[in-house]
C-alpha positions in Angstrom: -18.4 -24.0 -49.8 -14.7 -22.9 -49.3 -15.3 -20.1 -46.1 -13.0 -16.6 -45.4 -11.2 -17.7 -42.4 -9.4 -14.4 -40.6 -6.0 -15.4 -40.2 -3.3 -12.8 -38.3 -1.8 -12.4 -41.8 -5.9 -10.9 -42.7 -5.5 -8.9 -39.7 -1.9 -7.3 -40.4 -2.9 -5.9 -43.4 -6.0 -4.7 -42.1 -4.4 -2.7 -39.0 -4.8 0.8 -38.9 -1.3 2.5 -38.8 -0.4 5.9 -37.0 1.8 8.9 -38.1 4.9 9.7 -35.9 4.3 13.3 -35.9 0.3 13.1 -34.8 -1.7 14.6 -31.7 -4.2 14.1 -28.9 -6.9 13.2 -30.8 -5.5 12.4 -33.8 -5.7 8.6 -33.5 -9.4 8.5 -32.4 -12.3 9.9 -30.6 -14.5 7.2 -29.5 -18.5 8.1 -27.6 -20.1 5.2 -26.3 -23.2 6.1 -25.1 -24.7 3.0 -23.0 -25.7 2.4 -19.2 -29.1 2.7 -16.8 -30.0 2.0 -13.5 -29.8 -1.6 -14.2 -26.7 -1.9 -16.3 -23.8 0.3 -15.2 -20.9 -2.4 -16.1 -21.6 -2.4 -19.7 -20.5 1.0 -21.0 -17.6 1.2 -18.9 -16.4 -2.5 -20.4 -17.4 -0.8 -24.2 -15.0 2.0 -22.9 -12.4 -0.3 -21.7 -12.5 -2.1 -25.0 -12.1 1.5 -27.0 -9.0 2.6 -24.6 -7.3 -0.7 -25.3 -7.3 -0.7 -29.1 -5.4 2.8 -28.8 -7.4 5.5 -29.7 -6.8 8.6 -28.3 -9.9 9.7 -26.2 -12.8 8.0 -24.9 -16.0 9.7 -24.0 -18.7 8.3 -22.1 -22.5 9.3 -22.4 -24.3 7.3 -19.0 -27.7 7.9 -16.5 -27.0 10.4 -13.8 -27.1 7.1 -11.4 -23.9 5.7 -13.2 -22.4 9.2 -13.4 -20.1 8.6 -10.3 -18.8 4.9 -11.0 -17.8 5.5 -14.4 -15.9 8.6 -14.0 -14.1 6.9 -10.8 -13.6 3.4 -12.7 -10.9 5.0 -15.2 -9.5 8.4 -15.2 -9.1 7.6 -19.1 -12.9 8.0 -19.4 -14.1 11.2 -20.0 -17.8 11.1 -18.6 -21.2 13.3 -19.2 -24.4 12.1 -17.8 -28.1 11.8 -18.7 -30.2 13.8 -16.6 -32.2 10.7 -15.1 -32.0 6.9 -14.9 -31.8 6.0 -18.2 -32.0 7.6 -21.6 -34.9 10.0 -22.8 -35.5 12.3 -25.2 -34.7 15.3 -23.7 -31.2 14.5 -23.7 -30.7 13.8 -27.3 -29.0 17.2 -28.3 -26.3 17.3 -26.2 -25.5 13.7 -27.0 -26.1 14.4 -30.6 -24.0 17.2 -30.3 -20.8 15.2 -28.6 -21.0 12.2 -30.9 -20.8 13.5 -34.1 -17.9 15.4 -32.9 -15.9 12.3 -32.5 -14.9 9.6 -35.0 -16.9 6.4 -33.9 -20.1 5.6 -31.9 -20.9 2.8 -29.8 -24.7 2.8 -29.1 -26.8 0.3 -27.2 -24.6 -1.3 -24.0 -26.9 -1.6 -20.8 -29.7 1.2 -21.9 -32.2 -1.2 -21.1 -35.6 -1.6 -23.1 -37.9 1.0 -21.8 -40.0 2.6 -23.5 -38.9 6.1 -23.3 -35.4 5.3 -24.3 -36.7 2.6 -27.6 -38.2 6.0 -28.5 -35.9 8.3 -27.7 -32.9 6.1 -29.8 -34.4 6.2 -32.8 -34.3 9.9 -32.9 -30.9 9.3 -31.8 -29.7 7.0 -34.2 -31.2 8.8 -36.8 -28.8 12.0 -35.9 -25.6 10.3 -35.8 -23.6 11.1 -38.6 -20.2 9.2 -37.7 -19.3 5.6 -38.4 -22.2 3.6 -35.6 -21.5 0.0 -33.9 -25.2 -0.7 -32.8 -25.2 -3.2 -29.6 -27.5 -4.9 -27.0 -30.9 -3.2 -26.8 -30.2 -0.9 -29.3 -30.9 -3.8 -31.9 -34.7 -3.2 -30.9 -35.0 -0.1 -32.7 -33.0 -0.8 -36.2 -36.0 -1.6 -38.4 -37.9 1.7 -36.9 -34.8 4.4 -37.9 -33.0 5.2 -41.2 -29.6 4.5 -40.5 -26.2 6.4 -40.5 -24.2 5.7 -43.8 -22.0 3.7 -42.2 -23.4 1.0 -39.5 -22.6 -2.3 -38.2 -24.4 -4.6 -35.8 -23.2 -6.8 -33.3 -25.9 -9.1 -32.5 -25.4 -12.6 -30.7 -27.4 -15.5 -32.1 -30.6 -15.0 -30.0 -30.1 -11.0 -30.9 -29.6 -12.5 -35.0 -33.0 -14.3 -34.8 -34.7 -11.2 -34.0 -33.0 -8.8 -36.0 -33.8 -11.2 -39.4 -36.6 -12.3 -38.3 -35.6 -15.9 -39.0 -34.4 -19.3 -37.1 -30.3 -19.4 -37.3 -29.3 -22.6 -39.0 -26.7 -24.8 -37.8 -24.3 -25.7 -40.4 -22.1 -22.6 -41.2 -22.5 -22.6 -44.8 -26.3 -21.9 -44.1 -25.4 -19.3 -41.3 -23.6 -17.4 -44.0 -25.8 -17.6 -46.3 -28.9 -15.7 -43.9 -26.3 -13.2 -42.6 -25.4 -12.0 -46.2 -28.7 -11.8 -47.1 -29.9 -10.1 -44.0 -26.5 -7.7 -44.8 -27.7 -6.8 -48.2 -31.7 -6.4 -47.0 -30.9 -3.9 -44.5 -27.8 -2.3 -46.0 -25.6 -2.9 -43.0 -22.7 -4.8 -41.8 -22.8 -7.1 -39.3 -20.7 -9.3 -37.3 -23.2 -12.1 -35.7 -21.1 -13.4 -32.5 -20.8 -17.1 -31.7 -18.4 -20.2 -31.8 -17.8 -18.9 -36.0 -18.2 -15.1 -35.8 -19.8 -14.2 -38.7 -18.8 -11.1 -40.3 -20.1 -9.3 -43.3 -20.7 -6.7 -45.5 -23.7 -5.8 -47.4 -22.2 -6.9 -51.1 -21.3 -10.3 -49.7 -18.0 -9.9 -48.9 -17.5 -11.6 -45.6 -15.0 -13.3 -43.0 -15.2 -16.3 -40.5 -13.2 -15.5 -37.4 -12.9 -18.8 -35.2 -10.4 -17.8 -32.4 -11.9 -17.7 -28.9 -13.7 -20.8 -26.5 -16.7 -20.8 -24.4 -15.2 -19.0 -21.6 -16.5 -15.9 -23.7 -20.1 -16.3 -23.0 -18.6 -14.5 -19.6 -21.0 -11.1 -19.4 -19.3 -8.2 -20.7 -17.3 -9.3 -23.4 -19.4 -8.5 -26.1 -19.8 -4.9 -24.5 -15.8 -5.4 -25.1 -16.0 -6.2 -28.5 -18.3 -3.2 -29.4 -15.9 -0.5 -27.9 -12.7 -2.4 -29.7 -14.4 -2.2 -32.6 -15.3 1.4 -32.6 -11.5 2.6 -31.2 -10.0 0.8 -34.0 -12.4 2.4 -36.5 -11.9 5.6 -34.8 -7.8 5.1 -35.6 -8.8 4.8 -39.2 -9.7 1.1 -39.8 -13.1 0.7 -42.0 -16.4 -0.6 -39.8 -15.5 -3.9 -41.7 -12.0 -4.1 -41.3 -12.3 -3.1 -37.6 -15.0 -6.0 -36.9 -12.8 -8.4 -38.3 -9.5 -7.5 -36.4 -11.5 -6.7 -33.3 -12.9 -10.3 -33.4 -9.8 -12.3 -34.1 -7.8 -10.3 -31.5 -10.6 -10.5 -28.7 -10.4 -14.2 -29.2 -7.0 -14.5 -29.2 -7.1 -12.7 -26.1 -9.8 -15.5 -25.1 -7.9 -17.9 -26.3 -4.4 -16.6 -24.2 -6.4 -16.0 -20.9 -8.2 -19.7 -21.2 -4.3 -21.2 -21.3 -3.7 -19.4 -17.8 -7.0 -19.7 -16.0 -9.2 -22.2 -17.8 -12.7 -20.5 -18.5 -12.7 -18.9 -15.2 -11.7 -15.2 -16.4 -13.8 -12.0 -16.9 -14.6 -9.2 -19.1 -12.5 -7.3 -17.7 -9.2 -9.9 -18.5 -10.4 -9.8 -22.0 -10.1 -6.0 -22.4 -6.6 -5.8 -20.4 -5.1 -8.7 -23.0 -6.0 -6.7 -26.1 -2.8 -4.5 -26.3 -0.7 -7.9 -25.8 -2.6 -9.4 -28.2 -2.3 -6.6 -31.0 1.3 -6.3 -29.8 2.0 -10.2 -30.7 -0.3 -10.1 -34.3 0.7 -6.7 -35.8 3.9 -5.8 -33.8 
């Protein structure tokens, strides 16, 4: 099988470009809504990823215990909290109401699995009427919701698996193969992450980003990925078009940071390379 390979001439013509005479706002509104008691660091990387792509405004959606650490972290972020520990249902309407004022949703880094909060993100999910990046737990829920019109998953391999209910082969022409399929049976896009990200649409288009190295498996990054995906969407980008650039830049950016400090580099490194990163590919 001849395979899609991203290249930065792919991601070029993919980039989302941005009027001269626009506003605050104009190039993106981004709400990731993430976090417990447990999991602080992984909304505020999903953030990080979303201010780094460009967009305009980030807003953050945490547990009251992350509340103070995520507003401190960045004074980009603009923070609202749960009113406990991690998400229930009686905060669903003024999340609702947020997210569907801005242009992309990330949903899913560090809520945890509890029960309350499985339950109380499918009515979530089910309310979102923006463009939706589902992430880390999150996944759980996807087979229990109708989903927004426009969704893509993130899932790792292990995540994958779960989500298809299936083993994920080893040769890539077979890994393509499931991921269409699974595409076109639940009538998402996904982007599975792994040495070949996988990226695809449910009619079988698809892409085969290999950039990156194992110094990626670093926690975080695909918290990262999520947010970057949703700010470039959120500057006008399709969900598929922003996977793809989102995963070729982010492993550039791997790829950069590995040349300076072998594998020994963070989440954090990744997000702060992604405006070099864009600035050498699309200028």
């Amino acid at each position: 099988m001849k395979h899609n390979f991203l290249s930065k001439f792919d991601v070029r013509k993919m980039f989302p470009s941005r009027d001269n005479d626009s506003h605050k706002g104009d190039n993106g509104r981004v709400c990731v809504i993430g976090g417990s008691i447990d999991y602080y660091g992984a909304p505020i990387f999903a953030a990080m990823g979303a201010v780094y792509s460009g967009a305009d405004l980030v807003y953050m959606f945490v547990p009251e215990s992350n509340f103070d650490c995520s507003r401190s972290f960045y004074p980009d972020y603009i923070v609202r909290k749960f009113s406990g520990d991690f998400l229930t249902e009686k905060d669903l309407e003024k999340i609702i109401n947020l997210a569907n004022k801005c242009d992309s949703v990330v949903v899913g880094p560090g809520l945890g699995d509890k029960a309350e909060t499985l339950k109380a993100l499918i009515k979530l999910i089910a309310k979102i009427e923006k463009p939706l990046i589902i992430d880390a737990d999150a996944l759980k829920v996807i087979h229990n919701v109708k989903l927004p019109y426009q969704t893509l998953i993130t899932p790792h391999r292990g995540e994958f698996e779960k989500v298809c209910n299936a083993q994920f082969p080893n040769d890539l022409d077979h890994q393509i193969e499931l991921v269409k399929k699974t595409a076109q049976i639940l009538d998402l896009q996904i982007l599975v992450k792994g040495q070949n990200d996988i990226i695809c649409k449910p009619d079988e288009e698809y892409f085969i980003n290999n950039t990156g190295n194992p110094g990626m498996t670093v926690g975080g990054s695909g918290d990262v990925l999520a947010g970057f995906i949703a700010g470039l969407n959120a500057q006008g980008a399709t969900l598929f078009e922003s996977a793809c650039i989102a995963s070729f830049c982010l492993g550039v950016a791997g790829d950069s940071l590995e040349s300076q400090k072998g594998f020994a580099y963070s989440a954090t490194d990744l997000a702060l390379e992604i405006p070099y990163v864009m600035k050498r590919i699309v200028g």
